[in-house]
PAZAPA-4460 file (N, C-alpha, C; in steps of 0.05 Angstrom, whole numbers, plus 32768, in hexadecimal, padded with zeros to 4 digits):
% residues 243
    n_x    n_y    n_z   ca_x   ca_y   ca_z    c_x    c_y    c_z   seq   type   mol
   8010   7FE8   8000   8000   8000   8000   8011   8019   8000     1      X     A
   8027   8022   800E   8038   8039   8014   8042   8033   7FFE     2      X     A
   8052   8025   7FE1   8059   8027   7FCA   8040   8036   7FB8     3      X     A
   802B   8031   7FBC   8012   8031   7FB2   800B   804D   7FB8     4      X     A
   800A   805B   7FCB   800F   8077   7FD4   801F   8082   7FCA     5      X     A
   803A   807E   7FC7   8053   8088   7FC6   8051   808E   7F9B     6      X     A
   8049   8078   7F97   8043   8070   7F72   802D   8090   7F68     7      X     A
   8016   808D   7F7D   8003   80A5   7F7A   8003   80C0   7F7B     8      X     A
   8017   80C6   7F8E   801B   80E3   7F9E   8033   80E3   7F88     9      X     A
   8045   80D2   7F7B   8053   80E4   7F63   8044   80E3   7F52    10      X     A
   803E   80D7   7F46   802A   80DB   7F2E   8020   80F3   7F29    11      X     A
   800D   80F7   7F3C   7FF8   8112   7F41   800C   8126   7F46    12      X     A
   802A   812B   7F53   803B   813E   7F50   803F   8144   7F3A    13      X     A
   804A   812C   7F2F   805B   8139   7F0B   804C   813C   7EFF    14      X     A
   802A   8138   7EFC   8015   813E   7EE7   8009   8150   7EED    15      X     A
   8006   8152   7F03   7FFA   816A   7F0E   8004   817F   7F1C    16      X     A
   8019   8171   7F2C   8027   818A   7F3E   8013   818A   7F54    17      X     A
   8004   817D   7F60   7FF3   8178   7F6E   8009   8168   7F90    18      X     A
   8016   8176   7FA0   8024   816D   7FB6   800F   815A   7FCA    19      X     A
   8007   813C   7FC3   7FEF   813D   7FD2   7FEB   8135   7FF1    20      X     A
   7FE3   8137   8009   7FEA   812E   801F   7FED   8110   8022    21      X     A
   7FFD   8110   8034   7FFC   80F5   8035   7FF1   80E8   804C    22      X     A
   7FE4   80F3   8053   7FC1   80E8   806D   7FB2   80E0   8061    23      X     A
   7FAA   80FD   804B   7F9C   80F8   8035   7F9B   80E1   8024    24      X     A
   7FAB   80E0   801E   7FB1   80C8   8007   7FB0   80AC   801C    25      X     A
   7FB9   80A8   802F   7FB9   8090   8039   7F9D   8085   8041    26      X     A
   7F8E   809E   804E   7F74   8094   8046   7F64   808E   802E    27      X     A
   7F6C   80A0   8021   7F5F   8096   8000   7F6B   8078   7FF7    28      X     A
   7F7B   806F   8003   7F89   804E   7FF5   7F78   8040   8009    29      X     A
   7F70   8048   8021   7F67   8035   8038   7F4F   802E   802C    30      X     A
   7F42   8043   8028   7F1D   8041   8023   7F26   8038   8005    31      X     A
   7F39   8032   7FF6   7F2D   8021   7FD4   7F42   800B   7FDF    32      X     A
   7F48   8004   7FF6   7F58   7FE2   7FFA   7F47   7FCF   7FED    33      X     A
   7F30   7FCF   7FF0   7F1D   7FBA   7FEC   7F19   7FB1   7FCD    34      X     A
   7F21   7FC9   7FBB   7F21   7FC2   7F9A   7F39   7FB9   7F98    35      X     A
   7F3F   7F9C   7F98   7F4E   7F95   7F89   7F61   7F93   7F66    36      X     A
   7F6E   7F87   7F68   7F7A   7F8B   7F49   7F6F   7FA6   7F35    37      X     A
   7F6A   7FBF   7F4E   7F6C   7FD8   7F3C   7F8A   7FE4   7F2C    38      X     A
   7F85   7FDE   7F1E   7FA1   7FED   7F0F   7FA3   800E   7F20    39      X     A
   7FC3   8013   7F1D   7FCD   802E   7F26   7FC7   803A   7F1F    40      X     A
   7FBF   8044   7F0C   7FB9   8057   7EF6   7FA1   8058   7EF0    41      X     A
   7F92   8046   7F03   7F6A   8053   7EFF   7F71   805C   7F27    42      X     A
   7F7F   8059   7F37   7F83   805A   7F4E   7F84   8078   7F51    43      X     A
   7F9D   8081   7F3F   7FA8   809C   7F3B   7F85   80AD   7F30    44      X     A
   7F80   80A4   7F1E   7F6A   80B6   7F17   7F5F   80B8   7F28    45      X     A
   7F49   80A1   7F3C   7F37   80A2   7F4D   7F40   80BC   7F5F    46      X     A
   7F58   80BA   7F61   7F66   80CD   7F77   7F65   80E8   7F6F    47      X     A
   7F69   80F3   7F5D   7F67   8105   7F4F   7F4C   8115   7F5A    48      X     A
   7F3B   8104   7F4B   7F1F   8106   7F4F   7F17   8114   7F5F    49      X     A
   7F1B   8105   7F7C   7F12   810E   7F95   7F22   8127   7FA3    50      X     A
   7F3D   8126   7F92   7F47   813C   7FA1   7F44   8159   7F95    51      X     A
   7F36   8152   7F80   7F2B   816A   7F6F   7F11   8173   7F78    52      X     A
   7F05   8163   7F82   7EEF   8169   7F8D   7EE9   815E   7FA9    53      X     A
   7F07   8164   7FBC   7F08   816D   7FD5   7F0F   8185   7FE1    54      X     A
   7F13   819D   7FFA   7F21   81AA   7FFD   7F44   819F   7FF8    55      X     A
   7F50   81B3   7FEF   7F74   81B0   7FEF   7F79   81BA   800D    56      X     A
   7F66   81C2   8021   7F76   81C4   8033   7F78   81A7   8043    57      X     A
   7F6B   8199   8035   7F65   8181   8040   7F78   816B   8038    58      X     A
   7F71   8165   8018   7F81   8150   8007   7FA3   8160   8002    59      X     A
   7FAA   8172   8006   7FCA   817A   7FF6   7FD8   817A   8013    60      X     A
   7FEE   817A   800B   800C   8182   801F   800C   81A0   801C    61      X     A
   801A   81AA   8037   801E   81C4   803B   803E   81C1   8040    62      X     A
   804B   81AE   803B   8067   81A9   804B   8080   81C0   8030    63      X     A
   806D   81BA   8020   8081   81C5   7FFF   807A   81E8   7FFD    64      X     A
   8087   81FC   800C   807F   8213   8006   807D   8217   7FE5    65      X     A
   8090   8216   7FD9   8088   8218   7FB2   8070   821E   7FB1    66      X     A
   8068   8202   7FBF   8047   81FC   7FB4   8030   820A   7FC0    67      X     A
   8037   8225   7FCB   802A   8235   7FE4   8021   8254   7FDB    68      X     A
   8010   8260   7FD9   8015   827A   7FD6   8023   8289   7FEE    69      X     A
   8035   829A   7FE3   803F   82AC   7FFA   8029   82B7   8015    70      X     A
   8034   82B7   8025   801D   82C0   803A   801B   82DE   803C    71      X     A
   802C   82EC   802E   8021   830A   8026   801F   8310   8010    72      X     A
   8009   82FF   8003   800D   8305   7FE3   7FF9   8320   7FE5    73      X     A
   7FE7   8322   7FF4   7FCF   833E   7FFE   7FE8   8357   7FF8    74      X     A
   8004   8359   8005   800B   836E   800E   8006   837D   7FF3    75      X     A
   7FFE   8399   7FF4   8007   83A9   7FDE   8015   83C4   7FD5    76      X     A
   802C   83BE   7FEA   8047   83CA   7FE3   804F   83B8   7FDA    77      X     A
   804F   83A7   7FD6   806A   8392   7FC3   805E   839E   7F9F    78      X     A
   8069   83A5   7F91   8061   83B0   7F79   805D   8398   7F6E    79      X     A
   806A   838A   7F64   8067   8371   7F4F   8080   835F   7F5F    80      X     A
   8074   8344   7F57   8088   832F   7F5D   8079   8315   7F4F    81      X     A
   8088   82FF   7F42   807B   82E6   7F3B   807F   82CC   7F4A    82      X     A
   8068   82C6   7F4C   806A   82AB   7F5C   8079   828F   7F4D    83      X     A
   8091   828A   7F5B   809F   8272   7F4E   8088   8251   7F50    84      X     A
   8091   8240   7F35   8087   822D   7F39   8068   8225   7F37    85      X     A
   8061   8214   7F40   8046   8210   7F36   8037   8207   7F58    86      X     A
   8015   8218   7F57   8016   8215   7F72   7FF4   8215   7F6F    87      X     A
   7FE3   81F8   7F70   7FCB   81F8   7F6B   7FBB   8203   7F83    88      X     A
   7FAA   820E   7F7D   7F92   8225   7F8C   7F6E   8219   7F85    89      X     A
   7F61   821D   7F93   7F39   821B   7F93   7F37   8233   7F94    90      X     A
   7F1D   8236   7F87   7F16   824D   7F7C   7EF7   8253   7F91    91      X     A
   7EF9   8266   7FA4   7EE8   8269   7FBC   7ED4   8281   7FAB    92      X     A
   7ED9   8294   7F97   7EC5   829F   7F91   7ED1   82AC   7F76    93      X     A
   7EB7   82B4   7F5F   7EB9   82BF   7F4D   7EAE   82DA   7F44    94      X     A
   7EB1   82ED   7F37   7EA9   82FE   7F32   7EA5   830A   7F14    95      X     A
   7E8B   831A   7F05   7E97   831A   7EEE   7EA2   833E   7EEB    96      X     A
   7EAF   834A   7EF4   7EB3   8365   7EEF   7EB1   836E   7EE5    97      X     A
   7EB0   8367   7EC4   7EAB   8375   7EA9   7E8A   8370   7EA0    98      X     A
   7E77   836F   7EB6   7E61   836F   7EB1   7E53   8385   7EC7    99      X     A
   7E36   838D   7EC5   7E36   839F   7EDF   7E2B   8389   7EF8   100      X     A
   7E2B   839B   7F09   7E19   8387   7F1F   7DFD   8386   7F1E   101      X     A
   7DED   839D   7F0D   7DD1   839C   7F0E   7DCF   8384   7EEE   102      X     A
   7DDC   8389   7EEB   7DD7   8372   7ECE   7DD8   8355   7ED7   103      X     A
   7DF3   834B   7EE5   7DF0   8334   7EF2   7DD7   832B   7F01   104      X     A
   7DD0   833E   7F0C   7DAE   833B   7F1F   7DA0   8334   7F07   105      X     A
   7D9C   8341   7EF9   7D88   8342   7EE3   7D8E   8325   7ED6   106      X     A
   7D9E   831E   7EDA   7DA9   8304   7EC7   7D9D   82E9   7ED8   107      X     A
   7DA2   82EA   7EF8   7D9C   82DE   7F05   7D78   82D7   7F02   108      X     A
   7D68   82EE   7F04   7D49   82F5   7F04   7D4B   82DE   7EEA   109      X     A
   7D56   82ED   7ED4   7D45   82DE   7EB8   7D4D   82C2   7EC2   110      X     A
   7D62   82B2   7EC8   7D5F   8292   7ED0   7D4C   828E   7EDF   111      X     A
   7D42   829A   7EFA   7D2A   8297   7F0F   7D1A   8297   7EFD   112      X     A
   7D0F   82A9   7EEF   7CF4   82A5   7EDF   7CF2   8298   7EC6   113      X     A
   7D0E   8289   7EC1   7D08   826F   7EA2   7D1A   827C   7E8B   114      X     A
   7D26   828C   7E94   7D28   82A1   7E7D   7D44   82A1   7E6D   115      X     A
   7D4A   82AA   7E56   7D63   82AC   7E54   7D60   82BC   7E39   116      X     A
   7D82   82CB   7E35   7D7F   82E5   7E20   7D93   82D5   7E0B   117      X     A
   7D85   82DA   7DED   7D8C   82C6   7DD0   7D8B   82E8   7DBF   118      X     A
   7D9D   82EC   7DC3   7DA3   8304   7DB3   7D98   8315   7DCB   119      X     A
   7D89   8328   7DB6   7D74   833F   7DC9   7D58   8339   7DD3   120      X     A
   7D54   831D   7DC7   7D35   8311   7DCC   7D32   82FD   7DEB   121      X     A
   7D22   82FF   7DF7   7D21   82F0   7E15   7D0E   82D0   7E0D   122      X     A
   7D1C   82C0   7E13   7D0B   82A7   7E06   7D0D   829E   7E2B   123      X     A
   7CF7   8288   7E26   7CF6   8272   7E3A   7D05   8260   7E39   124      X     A
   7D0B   8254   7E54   7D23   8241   7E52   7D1A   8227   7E5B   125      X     A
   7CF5   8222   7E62   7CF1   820C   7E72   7CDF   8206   7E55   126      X     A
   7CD8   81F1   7E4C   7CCB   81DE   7E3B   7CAA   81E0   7E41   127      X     A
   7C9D   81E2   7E2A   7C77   81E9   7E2F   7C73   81CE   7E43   128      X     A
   7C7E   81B8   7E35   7C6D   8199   7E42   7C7E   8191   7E5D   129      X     A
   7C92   81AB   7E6C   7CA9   81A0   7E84   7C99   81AC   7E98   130      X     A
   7C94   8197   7EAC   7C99   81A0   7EC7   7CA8   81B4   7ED0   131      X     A
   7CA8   81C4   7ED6   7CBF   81D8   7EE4   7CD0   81CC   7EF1   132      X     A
   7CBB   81BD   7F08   7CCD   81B8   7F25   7CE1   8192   7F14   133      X     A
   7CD5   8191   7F05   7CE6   8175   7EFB   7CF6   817C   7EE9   134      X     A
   7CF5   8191   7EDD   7D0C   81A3   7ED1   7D23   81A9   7EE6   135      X     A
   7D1D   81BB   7EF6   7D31   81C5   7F12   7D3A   81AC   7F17   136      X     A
   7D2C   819A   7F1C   7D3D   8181   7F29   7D4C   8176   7F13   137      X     A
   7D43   8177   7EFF   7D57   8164   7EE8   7D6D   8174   7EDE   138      X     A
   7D70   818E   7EDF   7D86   81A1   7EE4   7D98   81A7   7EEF   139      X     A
   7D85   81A7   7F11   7D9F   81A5   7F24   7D96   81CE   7F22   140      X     A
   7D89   81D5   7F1C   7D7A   81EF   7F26   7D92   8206   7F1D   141      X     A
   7D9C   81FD   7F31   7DB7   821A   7F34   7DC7   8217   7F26   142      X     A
   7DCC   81FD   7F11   7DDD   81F4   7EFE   7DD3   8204   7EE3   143      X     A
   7DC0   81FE   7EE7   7DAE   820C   7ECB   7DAA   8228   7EC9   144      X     A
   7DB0   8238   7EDE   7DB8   8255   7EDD   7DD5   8256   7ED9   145      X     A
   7DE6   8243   7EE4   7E00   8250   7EE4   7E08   8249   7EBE   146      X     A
   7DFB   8234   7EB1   7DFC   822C   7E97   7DF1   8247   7E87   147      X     A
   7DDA   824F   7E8D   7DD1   826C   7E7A   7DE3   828D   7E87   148      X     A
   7DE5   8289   7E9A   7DFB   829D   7EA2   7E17   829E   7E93   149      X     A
   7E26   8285   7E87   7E36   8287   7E7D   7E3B   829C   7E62   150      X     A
   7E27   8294   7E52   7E25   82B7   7E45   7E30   82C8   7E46   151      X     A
   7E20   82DE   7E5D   7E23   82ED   7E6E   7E40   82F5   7E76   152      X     A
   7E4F   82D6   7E81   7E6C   82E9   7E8B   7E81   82E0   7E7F   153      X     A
   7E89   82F7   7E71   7E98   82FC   7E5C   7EB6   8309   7E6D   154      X     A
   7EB0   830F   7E85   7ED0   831D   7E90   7ED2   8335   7E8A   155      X     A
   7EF2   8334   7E97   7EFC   832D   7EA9   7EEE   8325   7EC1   156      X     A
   7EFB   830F   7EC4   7EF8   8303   7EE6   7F06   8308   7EFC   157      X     A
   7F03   830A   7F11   7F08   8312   7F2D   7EFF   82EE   7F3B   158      X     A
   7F10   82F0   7F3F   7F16   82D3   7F51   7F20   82CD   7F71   159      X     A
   7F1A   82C6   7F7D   7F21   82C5   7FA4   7F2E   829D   7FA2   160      X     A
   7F4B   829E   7FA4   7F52   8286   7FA3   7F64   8287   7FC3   161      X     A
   7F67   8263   7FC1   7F6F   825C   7FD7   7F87   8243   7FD8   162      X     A
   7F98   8248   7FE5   7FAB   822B   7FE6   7FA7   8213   7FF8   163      X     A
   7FB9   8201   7FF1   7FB7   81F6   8008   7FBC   81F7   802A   164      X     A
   7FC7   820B   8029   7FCD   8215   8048   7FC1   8224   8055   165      X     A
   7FA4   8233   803D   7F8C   8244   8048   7F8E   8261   8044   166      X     A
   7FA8   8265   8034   7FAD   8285   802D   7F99   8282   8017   167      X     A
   7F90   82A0   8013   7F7E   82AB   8000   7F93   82C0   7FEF   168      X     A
   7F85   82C1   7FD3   7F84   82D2   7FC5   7F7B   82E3   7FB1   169      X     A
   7F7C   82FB   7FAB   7F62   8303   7F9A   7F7A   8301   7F7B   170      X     A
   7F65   82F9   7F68   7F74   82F1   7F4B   7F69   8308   7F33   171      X     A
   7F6C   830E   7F21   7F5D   8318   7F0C   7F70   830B   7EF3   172      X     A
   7F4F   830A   7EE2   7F65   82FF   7EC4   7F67   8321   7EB2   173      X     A
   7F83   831F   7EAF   7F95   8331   7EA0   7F87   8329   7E80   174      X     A
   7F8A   830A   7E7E   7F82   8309   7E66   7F6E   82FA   7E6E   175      X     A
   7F62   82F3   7E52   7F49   82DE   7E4F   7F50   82C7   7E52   176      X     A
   7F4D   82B5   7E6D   7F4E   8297   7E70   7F3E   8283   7E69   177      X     A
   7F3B   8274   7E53   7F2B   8265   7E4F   7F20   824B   7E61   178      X     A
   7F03   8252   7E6D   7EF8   823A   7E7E   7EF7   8248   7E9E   179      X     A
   7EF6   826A   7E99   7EF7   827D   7EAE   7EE6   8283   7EAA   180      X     A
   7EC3   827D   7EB5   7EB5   828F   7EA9   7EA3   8283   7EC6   181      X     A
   7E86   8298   7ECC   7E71   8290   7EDE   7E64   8278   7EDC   182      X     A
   7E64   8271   7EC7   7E4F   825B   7EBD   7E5D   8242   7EC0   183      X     A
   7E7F   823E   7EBF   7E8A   8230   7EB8   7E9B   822A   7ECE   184      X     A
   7EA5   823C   7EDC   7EB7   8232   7EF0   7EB5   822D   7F15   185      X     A
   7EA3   821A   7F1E   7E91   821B   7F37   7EAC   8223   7F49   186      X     A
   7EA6   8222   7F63   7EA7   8230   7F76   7EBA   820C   7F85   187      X     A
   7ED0   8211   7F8A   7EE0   81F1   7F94   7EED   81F2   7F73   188      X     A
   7EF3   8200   7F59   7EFB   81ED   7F47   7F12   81FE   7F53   189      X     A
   7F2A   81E6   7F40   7F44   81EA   7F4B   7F56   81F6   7F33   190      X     A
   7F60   8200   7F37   7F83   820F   7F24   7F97   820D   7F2E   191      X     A
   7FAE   820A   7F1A   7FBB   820C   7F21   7FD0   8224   7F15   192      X     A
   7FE1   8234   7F22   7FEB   824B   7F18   8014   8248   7F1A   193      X     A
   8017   8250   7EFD   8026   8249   7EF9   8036   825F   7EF9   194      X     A
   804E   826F   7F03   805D   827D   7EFC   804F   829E   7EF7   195      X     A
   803B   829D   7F16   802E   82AF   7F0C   802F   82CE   7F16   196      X     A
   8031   82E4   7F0E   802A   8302   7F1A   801B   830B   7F2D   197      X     A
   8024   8314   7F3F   8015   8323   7F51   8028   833E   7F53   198      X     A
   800A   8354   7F52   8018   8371   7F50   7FFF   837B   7F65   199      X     A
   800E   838E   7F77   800A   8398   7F8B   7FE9   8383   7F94   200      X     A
   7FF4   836F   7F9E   7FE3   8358   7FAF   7FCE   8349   7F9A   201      X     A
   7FCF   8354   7F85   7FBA   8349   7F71   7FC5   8337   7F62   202      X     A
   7FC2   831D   7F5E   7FC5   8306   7F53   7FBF   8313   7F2F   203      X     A
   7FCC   830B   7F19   7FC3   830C   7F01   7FC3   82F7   7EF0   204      X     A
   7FAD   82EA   7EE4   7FAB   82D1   7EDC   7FAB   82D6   7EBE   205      X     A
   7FB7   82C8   7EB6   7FB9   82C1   7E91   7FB9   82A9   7E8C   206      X     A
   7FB8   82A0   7E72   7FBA   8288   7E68   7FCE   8272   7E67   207      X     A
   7FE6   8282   7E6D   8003   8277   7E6E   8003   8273   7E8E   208      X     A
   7FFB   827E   7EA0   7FF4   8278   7EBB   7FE1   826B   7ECB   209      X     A
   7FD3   8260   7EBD   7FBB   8254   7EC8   7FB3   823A   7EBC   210      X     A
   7FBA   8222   7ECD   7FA6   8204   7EC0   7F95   8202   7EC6   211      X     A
   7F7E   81FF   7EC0   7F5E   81FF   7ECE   7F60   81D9   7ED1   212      X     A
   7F60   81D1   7EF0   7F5F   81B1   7EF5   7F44   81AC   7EFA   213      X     A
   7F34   81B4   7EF7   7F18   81B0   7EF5   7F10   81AD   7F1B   214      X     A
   7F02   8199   7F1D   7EF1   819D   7F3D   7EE0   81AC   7F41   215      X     A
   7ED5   81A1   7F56   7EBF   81B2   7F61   7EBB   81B0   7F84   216      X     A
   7EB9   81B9   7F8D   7EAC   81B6   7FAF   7E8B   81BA   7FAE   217      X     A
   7E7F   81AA   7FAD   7E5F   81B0   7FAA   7E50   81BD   7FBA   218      X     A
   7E5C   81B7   7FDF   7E51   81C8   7FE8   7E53   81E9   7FF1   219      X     A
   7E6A   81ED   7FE6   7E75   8207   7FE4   7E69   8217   7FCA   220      X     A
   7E64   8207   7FB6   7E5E   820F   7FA1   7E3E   8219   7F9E   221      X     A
   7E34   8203   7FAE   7E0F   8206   7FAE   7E0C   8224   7FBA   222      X     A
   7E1B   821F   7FD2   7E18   823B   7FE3   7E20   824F   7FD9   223      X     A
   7E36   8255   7FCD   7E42   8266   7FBA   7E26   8274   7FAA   224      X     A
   7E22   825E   7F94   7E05   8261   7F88   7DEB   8274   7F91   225      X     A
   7DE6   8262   7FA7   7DCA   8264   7FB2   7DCB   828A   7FC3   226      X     A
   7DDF   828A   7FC9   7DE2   82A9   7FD7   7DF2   82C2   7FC2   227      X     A
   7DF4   82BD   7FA3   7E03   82CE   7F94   7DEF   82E0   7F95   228      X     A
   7DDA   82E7   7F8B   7DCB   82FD   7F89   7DC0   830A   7FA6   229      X     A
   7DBE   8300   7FB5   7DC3   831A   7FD5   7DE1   8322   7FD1   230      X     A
   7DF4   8316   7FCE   7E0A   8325   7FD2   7E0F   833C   7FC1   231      X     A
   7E01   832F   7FA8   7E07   8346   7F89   7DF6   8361   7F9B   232      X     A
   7DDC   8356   7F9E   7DC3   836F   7FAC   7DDC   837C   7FBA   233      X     A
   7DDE   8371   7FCB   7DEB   8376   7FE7   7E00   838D   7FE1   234      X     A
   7E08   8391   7FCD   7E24   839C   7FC3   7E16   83B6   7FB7   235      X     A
   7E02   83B1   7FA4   7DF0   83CA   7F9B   7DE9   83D9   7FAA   236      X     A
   7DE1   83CE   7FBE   7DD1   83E4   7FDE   7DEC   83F8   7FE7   237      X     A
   7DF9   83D9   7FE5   7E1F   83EE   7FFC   7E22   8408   7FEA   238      X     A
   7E26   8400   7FD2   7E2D   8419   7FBD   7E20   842D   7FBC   239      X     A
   7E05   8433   7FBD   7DF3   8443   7FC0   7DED   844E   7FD1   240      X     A
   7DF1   843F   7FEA   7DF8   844F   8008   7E12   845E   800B   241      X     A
   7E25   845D   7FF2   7E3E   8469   7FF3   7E3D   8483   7FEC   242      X     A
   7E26   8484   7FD6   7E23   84A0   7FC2   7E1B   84AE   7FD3   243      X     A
***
C-alpha cells in the first residue's frame, strides 16, 4: 500500500503539480483496499477526482512553500513581483466586472422567471408540455441559470482564490482566460497558476498563467449560487448610500 501511495502522490505531482497530503492520500488507498486488481492508473485518476472536488486545505501538503502563495501577497507596497513555480488554488468567488451590477440582477430575474435574452428578443426557457418543478429538478435549478448566465459574462473577471494553507487572494484576468466565465467556472473549481504577476497585491491572470483543473466543491458552490443576488442587491444599496 505505502508503494501504492508513494506511485500516486508522484504521478499527480509531475502531471499536475498537485503536492498531495499524505493523510490524505492514505486514507483514499484505505477506503478503495477493498477493489482489488485496480490498475494504478484508474487508482491515480479516482484520486484526482476526489481531490478536485475536495477542499486543498484538506487533500494537499503545505510542507512545499513553492507550492504556497506568499502570505503577503495582499501587501500593496510591493509594486510588482512574480510568483515562482506552479502553485494550485480553489476558486471561493467570482465576479463579472465588465458587466454592471444592475444588469447581472436583471440577468438573474430573467432565469427566475424562465427567461433568457437570443439577441434583443426575450424567449422562454421552460417547454409548453414541462412541468416547471420537473424541469428545476431535472436541471439542478441553479445550474440552469448559471448555463444561460454564461452569455452574459463576458469579463474581465475578478476572482477570490485560495491555497492550500488558507491564504487568500484577489486575481483579475489581464487577458481573456478561456473557461473563466460565470456560467462556467463553479465555486471549489481549481487552478493552477503558473509563474504568475502580482502588482500591488492584485494577482493578474492570463492564459500563459493559468490551467483551469476543473472541480467543484458543491456545497460551497450551491451557497455561493443561492445568495449571489442579495449580495449583488446588497452592493447597489451600499453604493447609493454612498452618493
Amino acid at each position: 500500500m505505502a508503494n501504492s501511495e508513494e506511485q500516486i502522490a508522484l504521478q499527480l505531482l509531475s502531471s499536475k503539480s498537485l503536492p498531495v497530503s499524505a493523510a490524505w492520500l492514505n486514507n483514499f488507498v484505505a477506503s478503495t483496499a477493498h477493489q482489488r486488481n485496480v490498475p494504478l492508473s484508474a487508482l491515480t485518476q479516482t484520486a484526482l477526482f476526489r481531490i478536485l472536488a475536495s477542499d486543498f486545505r484538506d487533500s494537499l501538503s503545505t510542507r512545499t512553500p513553492s507550492s504556497l502563495l506568499p502570505v503577503d501577497i495582499f501587501d500593496p507596497t510591493v509594486q510588482e513581483r512574480r510568483l515562482q513555480g506552479s502553485i494550485p488554488v480553489q476558486v471561493l468567488d467570482i465576479e463579472d466586472i465588465g458587466t454592471s451590477i444592475w444588469s447581472q440582477v436583471e440577468a438573474i430575474e430573467r432565469v427566475e422567471r424562465g427567461e433568457a435574452i437570443r439577441g434583443r428578443e426575450i424567449v422562454r426557457t421552460i417547454n409548453v408540455d414541462e412541468d416547471p418543478e420537473q424541469s428545476a429538478e431535472g436541471t439542478g435549478g441553479n445550474t440552469a441559470s448559471a448555463q444561460l448566465e454564461t452569455g452574459n459574462s463576458n469579463g474581465p473577471h475578478r476572482l477570490v482564490v485560495q491555497d492550500a494553507a488558507g491564504t487568500k487572494a484577489v486575481a483579475i484576468e489581464l487577458k481573456r482566460v478561456s473557461g473563466i466565465s460565470l456560467g462556467k467556472l463553479p465555486i471549489g473549481a481549481k487552478l493552477l497558476l503558473r509563474n504568475a504577476t502580482v502588482a500591488r497585491g492584485m494577482m493578474l491572470l492570463t492564459p500563459e498563467s493559468v490551467t483551469l483543473l476543473g472541480g467543484k466543491i458543491d456545497s460551497l458552490d450551491q451557497t455561493w449560487r443561492e445568495g449571489r443576488k442579495e449580495r449583488l442587491i446588497a452592493r447597489i444599496t451600499e453604493m447609493q448610500g454612498e452618493q
